[in-house]
C-alpha positions in Angstrom: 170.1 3.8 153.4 171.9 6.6 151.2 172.5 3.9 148.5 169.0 3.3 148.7 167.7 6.7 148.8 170.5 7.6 145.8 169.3 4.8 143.5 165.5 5.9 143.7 166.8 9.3 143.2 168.7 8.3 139.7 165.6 6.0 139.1 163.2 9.0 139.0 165.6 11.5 137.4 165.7 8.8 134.5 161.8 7.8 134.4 160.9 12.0 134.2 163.9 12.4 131.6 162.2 9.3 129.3 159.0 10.9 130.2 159.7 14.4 129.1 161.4 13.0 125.8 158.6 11.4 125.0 156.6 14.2 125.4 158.1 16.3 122.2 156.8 17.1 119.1 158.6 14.8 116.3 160.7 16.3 113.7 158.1 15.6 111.0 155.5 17.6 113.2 157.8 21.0 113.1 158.4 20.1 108.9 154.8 20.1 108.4 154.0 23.0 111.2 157.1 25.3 108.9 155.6 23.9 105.6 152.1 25.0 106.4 153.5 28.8 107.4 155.5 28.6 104.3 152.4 27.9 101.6 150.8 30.4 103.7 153.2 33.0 102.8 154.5 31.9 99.2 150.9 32.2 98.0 150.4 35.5 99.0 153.6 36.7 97.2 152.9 34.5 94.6 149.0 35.3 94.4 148.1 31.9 94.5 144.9 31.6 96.9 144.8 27.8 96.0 147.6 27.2 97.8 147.1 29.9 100.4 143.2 28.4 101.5 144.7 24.8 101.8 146.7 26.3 104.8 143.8 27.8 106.5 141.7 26.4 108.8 138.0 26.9 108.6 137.8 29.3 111.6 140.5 31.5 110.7 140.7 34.8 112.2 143.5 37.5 111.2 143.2 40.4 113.4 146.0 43.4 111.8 148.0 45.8 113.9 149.4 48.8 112.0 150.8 51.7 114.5 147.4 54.1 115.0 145.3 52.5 112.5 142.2 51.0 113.9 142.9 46.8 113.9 141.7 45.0 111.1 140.0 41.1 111.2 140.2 39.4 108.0 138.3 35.7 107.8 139.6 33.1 105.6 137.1 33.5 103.1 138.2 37.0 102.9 141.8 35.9 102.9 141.5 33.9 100.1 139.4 36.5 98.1 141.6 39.2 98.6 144.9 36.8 97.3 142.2 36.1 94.6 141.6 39.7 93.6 145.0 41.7 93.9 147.1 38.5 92.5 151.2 38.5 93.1 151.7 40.7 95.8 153.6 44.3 94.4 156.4 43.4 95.8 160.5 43.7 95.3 162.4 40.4 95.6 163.8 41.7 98.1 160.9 42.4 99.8 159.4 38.0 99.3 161.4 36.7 101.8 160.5 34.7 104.8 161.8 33.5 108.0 159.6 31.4 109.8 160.4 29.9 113.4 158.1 27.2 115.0 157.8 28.1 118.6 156.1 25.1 120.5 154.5 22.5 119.5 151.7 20.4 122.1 150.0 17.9 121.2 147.6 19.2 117.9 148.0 22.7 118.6 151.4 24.7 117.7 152.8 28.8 117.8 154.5 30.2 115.3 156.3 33.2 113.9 156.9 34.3 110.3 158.8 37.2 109.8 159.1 39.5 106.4 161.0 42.8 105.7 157.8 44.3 106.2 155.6 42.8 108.7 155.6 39.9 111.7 153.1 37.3 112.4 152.5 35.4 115.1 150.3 32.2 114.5 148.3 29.8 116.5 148.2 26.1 114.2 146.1 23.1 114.6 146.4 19.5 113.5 143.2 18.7 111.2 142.7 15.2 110.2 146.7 14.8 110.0 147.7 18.2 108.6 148.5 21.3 110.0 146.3 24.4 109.9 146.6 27.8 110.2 143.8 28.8 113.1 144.5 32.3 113.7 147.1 34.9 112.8 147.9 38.2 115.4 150.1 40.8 112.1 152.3 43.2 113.3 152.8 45.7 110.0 156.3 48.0 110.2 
């Protein structure tokens, strides 16, 4: 009976292990997820709202916290146009740097976080016809 009741033990332990393996988001999903943050950022520094709108998704919101100023929504249209207007950002080098951590993935939905000398977003992402968008940002400015 405990051989019995030890083999379905090490039986389940293995099918939830395969199961929750299974379950993970690929490699290539957490590429593309840190890609899409990446030409989000890059083409604000750069100024280039081509490549910034291909990251966004059509119902992106940006809502901006900066300390005791009241918070700020920005669409993607808006986005875009103001990447459009003010070109390279006026930045130092220095200050065009990115780290950018991909913090779950589930299924077509994934959080991430890109941090700058400057600022810290936190993202929500969803997979649209096989690409990763960006759905909505939450910016925390220093």
């Amino acid at each position: 009976m405990i051989r019995l009741a030890l083999a379905l033990s090490l039986l389940l332990s293995f099918t939830l292990s395969t199961t929750a393996q299974d379950n993970r988001p690929s490699s290539a999903d957490a590429s593309a997820v840190r890609a899409t943050v990446t030409n989000y950022i890059e083409g604000y520094f750069t100024g280039d709202s081509h490549r910034m709108e291909k990251t966004l998704h059509p119902h992106y919101l940006k809502h901006v916290i900066h300390r005791d100023i009241p918070m700020r929504e920005m669409t993607a249209a808006q986005m875009v146009a103001a990447v459009r207007e003010n070109g390279p950002a006026d930045l130092s080098a220095e200050q065009k740097t990115e780290q950018v951590t991909v913090l779950d993935i589930a299924g077509e939905i994934a959080s991430a976080k890109l941090v700058t000398p400057g600022w810290q977003d936190y993202m929500t992402l969803s997979k649209v016809n096989g690409e990763w968008k960006i759905l909505s940002v939450v910016q925390r400015i220093d």
